[in-house]
N, C-alpha and C positions, 0 to 999 in steps of 0.2 A: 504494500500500500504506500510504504514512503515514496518507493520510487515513482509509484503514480502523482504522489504530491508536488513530487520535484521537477518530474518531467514537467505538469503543469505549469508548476511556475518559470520555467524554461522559456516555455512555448509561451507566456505573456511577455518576458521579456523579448525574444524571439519577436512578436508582434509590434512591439514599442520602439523599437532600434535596429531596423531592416537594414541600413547601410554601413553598420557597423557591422553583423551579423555575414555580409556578405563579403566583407573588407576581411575576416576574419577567413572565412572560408577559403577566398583567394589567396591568403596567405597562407595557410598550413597546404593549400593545392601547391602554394611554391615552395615551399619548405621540403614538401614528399617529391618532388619533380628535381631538388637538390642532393638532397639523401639519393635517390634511386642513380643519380648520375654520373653520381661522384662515387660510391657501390658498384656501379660499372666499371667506370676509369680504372679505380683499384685493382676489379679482377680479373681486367684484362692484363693490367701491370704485373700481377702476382703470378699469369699463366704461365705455362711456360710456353716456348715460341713457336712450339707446334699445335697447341691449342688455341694461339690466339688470334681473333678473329677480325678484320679491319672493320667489317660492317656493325661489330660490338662495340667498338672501340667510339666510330664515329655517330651513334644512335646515344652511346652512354654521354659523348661530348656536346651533343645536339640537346637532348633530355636537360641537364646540369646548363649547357647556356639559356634554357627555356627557364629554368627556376629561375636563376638569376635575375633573368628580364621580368618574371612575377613578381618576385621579393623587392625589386628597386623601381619597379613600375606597377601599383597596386592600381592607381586608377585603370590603365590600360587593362591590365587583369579580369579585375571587376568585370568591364564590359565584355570582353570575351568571355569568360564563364557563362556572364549574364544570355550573349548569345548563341552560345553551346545549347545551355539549359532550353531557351526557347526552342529550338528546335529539335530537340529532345520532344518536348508535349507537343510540337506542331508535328512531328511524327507522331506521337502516342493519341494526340486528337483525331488525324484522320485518318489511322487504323480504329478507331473510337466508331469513329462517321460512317465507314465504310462497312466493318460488322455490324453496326445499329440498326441501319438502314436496311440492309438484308434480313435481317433479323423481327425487323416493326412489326411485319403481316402476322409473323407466328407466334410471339413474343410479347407482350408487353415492356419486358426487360429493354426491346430494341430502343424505343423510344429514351429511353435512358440514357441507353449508349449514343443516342445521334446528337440528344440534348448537349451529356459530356465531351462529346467531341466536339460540338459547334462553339464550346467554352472555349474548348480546350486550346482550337485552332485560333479566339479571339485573342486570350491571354496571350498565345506564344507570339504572334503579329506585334501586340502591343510590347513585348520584351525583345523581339527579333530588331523592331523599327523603332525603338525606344519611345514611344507611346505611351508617355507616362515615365514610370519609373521601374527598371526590371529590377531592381534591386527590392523595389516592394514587392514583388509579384514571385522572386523565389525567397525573400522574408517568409510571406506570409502562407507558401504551401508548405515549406519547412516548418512553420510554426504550426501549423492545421494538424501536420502530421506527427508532430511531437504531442499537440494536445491530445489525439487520439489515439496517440498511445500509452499516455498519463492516465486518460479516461478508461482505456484498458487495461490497463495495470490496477488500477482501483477494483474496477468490477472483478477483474480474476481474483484479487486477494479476497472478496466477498466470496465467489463459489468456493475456490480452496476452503475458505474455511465452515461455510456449510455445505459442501460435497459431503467428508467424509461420515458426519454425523448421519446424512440420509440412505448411504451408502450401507452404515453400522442396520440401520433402524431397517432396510429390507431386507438385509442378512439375516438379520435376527428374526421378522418376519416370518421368514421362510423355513428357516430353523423352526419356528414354533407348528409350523403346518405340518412338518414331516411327524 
C-alpha cells in the first residue's frame, strides 16, 4: 500500500512540473547513452586484436558522442525525445484507428479503439509539430501512468489482504461438507 501512496504522490508531482520531469529524463537518457559508450570503447580496448571489431569500436564512439551532445545540450535533447515519443503514439494511435475500425461492426470495444487512436494521433501531431507543449503531453501520460499504478498498488494490497481470509473460509467450507 505505501508504494501505492508514493507512486501517487509521484505522479502529482509528475503532473505539477512537466518540464523538469522531462529535463530529467533526457538527462539520465544521456547519462545511459554515456555509460553504454564508453563500456564499448573499453571492451573493444580490453579485446584482444583478433576479437576486435571496427564496427564496435565506431557504434560505441558514435553512442558516447551522442550522450555527450545530450548531457551538454538538454534543450536540444528534450525536443528530440519529445519527438521520438510523439511518434511512438502516432504509430501506436493508428494501429489504435486501424484495428478499431475493423473491429466497430462486431465489437463495441472497436469504437474505443478508433476513439483512442483518433486521441492518440491528435496528441502525437500536437508533440510531433510542437503544438503546445510536448513536454506537457509526455509529463502528463507519464504521470497518468504512475497514478494508475499507485491506484493499483493500493487496490492489490486490499485483495492481498482479504484474498487469503476468503480463500481460508471456503477451505474450511468444504472441509465441513465432506
Amino acid at each position: 500500500m505505501l508504494q501505492g501512496v508514493l507512486l501517487i504522490i509521484l505522479s502529482l508531482y509528475i503532473f505539477s512540473n512537466p518540464g523538469i520531469v522531462l529535463a530529467g529524463i533526457s538527462l539520465w537518457f544521456g547519462f545511459l547513452l554515456l555509460v553504454t559508450g564508453l563500456v564499448g570503447v573499453i571492451a573493444w580496448l580490453s579485446a584482444d586484436k583478433e576479437e576486435r571489431e571496427d564496427m564496435s569500436l565506431l557504434w560505441s564512439s558514435l553512442t558516447f558522442a551522442l550522450g555527450l551532445l545530450v548531457v551538454f545540450n538538454l534543450l536540444a535533447a528534450m525536443k528530440i525525445l519529445t519527438v521520438i515519443f510523439g511518434i511512438w503514439i502516432l504509430l501506436s494511435g493508428a494501429w489504435l484507428l486501424k484495428n478499431g475500425w475493423s473491429l466497430k461492426s462486431k465489437n463495441p470495444g472497436g469504437w474505443v479503439m478508433v476513439i483512442m487512436g483518433v486521441l492518440s494521433v491528435l496528441i502525437a501531431a500536437m508533440m510531433i509539430f510542437d503544438i503546445g507543449t510536448g513536454a506537457i503531453a509526455i509529463a502528463t501520460l507519464l504521470g497518468l501512468q504512475v497514478l494508475l499504478m499507485g491506484i493499483a498498488f493500493i487496490l492489490l494490497s486490499f485483495v492481498k489482504k482479504i484474498l487469503p481470509g476468503k480463500i481460508r473460509d471456503r477451505i474450511e467450507a468444504r472441509q465441513a461438507s465432506f
